[in-house]
N, C-alpha and C positions, 0 to 999 in steps of 0.2 A: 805755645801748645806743644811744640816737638821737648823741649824743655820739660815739660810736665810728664808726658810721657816715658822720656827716658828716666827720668827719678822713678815712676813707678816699675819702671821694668828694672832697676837698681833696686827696689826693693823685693820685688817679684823673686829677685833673682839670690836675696838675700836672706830671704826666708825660705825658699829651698834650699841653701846648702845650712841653713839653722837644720833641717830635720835629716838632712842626710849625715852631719855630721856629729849629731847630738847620736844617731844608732850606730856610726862606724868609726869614730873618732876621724883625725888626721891623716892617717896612715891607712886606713881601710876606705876610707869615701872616695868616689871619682866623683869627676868632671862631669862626666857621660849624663849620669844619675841625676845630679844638680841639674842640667844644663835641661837633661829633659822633665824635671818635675817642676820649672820654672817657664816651664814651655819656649825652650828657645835653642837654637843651636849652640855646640860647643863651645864654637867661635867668637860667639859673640859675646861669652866670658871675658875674655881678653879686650872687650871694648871697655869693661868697667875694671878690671884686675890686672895684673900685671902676668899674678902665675895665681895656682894654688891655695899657696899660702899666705899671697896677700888678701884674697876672699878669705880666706879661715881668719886672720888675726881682726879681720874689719868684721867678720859675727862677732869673735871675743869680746873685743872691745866694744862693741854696742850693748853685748849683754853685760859687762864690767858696770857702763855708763848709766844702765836703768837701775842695777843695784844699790850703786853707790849711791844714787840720786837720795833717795830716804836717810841714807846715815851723814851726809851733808847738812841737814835739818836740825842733827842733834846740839847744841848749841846752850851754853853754860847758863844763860838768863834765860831757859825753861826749865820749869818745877821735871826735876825727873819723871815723877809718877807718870804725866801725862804726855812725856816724849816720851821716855821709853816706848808707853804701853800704844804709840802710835807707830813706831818704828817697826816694834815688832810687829803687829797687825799687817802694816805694810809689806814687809818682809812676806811673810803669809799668804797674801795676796798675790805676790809674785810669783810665790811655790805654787801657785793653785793654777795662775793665768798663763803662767811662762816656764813649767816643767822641763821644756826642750833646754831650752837656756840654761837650765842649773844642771842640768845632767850634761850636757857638753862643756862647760866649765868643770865638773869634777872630774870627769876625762884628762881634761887640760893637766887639771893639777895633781893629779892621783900619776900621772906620765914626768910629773917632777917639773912641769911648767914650761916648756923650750920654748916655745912661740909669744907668749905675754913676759918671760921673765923679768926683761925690762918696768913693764909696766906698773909690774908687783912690787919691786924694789925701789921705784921711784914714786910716784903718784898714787899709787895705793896703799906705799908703805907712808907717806907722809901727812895723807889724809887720815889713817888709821894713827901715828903721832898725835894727833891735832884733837881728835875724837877719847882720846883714850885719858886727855889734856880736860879735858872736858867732865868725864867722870869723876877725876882726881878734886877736881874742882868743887864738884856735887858733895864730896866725900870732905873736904873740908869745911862746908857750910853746915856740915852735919845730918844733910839729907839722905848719904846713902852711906850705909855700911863702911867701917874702914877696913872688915875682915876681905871684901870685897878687891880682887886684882882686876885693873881695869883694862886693862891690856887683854886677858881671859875673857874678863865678859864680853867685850864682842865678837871675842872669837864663840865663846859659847853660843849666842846667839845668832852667830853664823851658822854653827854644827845643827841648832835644832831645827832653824823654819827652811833653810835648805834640805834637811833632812825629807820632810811633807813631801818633797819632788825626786832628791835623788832618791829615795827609799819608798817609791810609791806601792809598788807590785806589793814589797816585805805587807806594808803598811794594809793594803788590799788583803793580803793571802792570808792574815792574825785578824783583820777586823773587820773585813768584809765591804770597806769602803776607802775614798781617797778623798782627798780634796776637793772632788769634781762633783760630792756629793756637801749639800747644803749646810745639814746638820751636822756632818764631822767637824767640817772647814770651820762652823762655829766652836765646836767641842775644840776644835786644834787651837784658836784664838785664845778663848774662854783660859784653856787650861796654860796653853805656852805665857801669857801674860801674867796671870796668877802666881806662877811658878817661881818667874823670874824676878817681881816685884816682892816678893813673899822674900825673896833671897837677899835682894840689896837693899830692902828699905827698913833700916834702924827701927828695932822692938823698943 
């Protein structure tokens, strides 16, 4: 029971400094702010964190861990068409459910990376090897495009469905809606899918 508890208050506690740090990055958020929008004293950070910025790098990494989850999937013995256009969806759906998440990652990385740089150069640099291995692949079978860089296109498809979250307001203030409305978030799928399959799948 106590076990149970202290996990939820580990997450309690983790999902407050997600929205404190996703509006103040690294350098701007306290302690204070987390500690009391987690309902809990200061102190008792230090029961789950060491400092700081061991809480900060354990939000990153768990927002890393849900991303990456989708592009883990993409795998040579599925017909592109129907990975891809699941990936992206996915992806989508993250910008729509977990806004806070992409926009404290583009912080991170937009600040040149100091706190995950590790992570990016190892594990997320070898997984994106692995994935991009995968494309080449498609491309050889004759399924997609050879004008097509595979290395680009997940970076592209990184820039666009993270775009839906880090660029919501823009996205709000030109069309009057976000993600959070029903009909866009279809329009955002409909079209980001379309777009992209229109681009790598051999005429």
């Amino acid at each position: 029971m106590e076990q149970k508890k202290s996990a939820q208050k580990r997450q309690q506690l983790l999902n407050a400094a997600l929205d404190v740090f996703s509006i103040y990055g690294f350098n701007g958020a306290s302690l204070e702010e987390i500690a009391q929008l987690a309902e809990m004293h200061k102190s008792n950070i230090f029961y789950y964190y060491e400092n700081k910025e061991a809480l900060y790098v354990e939000v990153l990494t768990t927002v890393m861990q849900k991303w990456l989850a989708p592009l883990q999937m993409l795998e040579a013995d599925l017909e592109p068409v129907e990975a891809l256009s699941h990936y992206l969806m996915t992806k989508i759906e993250i910008s729509r459910t977990q806004p806070k998440a992409s926009k404290l990652f583009a912080l991170e990385i937009i600040q040149g990376a100091p706190h995950i740089l590790p992570i990016l150069k190892g594990p997320l640099k070898k997984l994106f090897k692995r994935k991009a291995k995968v494309i080449s692949t498609w491309q050889e079978q004759g399924k997609i495009s050879d004008q097509i860089d595979p290395e680009l296109l997940i970076i592209n498809i990184w820039g666009l469905t993270q775009n839906y979250a880090d660029f919501a307001t823009q996205m709000e203030m030109v069309t009057g809606k976000t993600l959070r409305n029903k009909s866009m978030c279809q329009r955002a799928i409909e079209h980001t899918i379309h777009m992209i399959l229109y681009g790598v799948i051999p005429r």
